[in-house]
N, C-alpha and C positions, 0 to 999 in steps of 0.2 A: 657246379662243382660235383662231388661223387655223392652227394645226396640227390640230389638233382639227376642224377645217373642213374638210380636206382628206382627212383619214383617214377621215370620214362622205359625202365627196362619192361621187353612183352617176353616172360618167358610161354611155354607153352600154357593153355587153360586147364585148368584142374591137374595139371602136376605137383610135384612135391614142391619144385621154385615156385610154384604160384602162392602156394600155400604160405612159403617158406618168406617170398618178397611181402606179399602183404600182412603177414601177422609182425614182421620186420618194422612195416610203414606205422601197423598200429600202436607198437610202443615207440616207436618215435612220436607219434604225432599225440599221445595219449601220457603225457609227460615221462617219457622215459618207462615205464610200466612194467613190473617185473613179471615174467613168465607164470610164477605160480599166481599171483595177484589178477593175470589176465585172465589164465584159469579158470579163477573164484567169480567174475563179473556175472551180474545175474539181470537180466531185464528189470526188475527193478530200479539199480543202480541208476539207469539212463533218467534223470532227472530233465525234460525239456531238451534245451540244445548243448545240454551236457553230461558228463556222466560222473560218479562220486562211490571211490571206494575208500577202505582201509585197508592200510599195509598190511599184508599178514604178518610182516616183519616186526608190526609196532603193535600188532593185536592186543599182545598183553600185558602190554604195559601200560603205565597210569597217563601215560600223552601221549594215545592213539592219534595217530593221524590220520583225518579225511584227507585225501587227495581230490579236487575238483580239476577234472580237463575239459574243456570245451571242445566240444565234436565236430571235427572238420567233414566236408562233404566225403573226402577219401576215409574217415571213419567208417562214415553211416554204409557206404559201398559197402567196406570190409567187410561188414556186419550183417549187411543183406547179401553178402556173397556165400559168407562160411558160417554165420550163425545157425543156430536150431531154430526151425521155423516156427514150434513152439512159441511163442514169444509170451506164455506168463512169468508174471514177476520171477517166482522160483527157480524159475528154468536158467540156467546158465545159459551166457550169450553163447560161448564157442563151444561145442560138439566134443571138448577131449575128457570132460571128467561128466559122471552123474548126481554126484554126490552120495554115490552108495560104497564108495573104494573106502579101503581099510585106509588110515594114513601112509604106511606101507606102501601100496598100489597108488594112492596118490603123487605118492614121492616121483615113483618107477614112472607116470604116467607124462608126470610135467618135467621129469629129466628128458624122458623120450624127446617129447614136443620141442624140449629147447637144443635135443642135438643134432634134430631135423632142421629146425632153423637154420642154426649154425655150420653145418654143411653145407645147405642148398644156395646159402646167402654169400660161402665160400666159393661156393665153383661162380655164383653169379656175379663176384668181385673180380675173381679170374677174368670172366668173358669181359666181362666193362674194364680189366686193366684199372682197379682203383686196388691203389696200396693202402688206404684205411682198414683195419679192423671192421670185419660188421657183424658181430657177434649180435646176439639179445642185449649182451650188458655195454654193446655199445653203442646201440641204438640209443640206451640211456645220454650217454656222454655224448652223445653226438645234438639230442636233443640240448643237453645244459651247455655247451660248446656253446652251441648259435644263438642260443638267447642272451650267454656273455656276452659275443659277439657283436650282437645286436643291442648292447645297452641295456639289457634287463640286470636291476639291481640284486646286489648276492641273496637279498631277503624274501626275492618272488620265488627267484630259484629255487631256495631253500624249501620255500610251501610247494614248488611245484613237482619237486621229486619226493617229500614230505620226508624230510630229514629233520630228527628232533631239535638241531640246532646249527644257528650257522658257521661255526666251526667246525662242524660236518663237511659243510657244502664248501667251505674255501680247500680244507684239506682234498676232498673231493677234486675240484677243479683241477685245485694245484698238482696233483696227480698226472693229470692228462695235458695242463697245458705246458709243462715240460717239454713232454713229446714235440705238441705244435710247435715249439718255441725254438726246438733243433729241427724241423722240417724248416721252420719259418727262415731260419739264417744259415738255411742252405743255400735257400735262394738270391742268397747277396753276393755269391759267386759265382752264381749259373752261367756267369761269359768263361768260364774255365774250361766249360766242357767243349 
């Protein structure tokens, strides 16, 4: 499918789609992961063969959520591709913030990062001819999609995008799978064309 499309796409190395498809594959494969969230990961977090943050979304409030993802081989690549070689605890995994930026310059810095994504991930949708969306926030949706898909109950989901509840996560779904649901019963009359 167009996931499957995009995890075999070779843009050129060290360009902006490089950057742009693999930091793509990491929130996919890293439960959905939000851009500034990815940001904040710090050598630490990597617990064994997994890795364990909090939302900054949920930081301050009273049912913070840890999010556990378990680290696929195309993780740990990622990470030994575009990480800081640094690799103490403190040190953030990817190279875009030092934790010396005003909030400010934070903001400016992980807007940046997510609209180089979403460009590069843009024309590389174009080249592969996939009509999906591949934004950063759809890498999320594209993550909770397939493990619907695949039978994951609404309640893993829920822990695994770490949404405070799961009336979150069906509205969530229920969101996107509308979309699918008018792709899907197009294709009950594709002898029309």
């Amino acid at each position: 499918g167009d996931i499957e499309k995009i995890f075999n796409y070779e843009p050129e190395p060290g360009t902006s789609r490089d950057i742009a498809q693999d930091y793509w594959i990491f929130i996919y494969l890293t439960n959905g992961i939000n851009v500034k969230d990815l940001c904040l990961l710090k050598y630490k977090d990597i617990k064994g063969d997994s890795i364990e943050f909090i939302r900054a979304k949920t930081a301050r409030q009273k049912k913070e959520k840890t999010i556990t993802a378990i680290l696929q081989p195309e993780t740990i690549d990622i990470i030994e591709k575009w990480g800081n070689k640094k690799k103490d605890g403190n040190t953030f995994i990817f190279p875009v913030l030092t934790g010396k930026e005003t909030p400010v310059r934070q903001r400016k810095l992980i807007q940046q990062l997510t609209r180089t994504i979403n460009d590069n991930m843009k024309d590389i949708a174009d080249d592969l001819e996939i009509n999906m969306p591949v934004t950063t926030y759809a890498g999320r949706h594209s993550l909770a999609t397939v493990l619907k898909r695949s039978g994951a109950s609404i309640a893993l989901i829920s822990e695994m995008l770490g949404h405070s509840n799961l009336k979150t996560t069906e509205n969530y779904l229920g969101s996107f799978e509308n979309d699918t649901l008018k792709d899907t019963t197009k294709a009950l009359t594709t002898f029309k064309k």
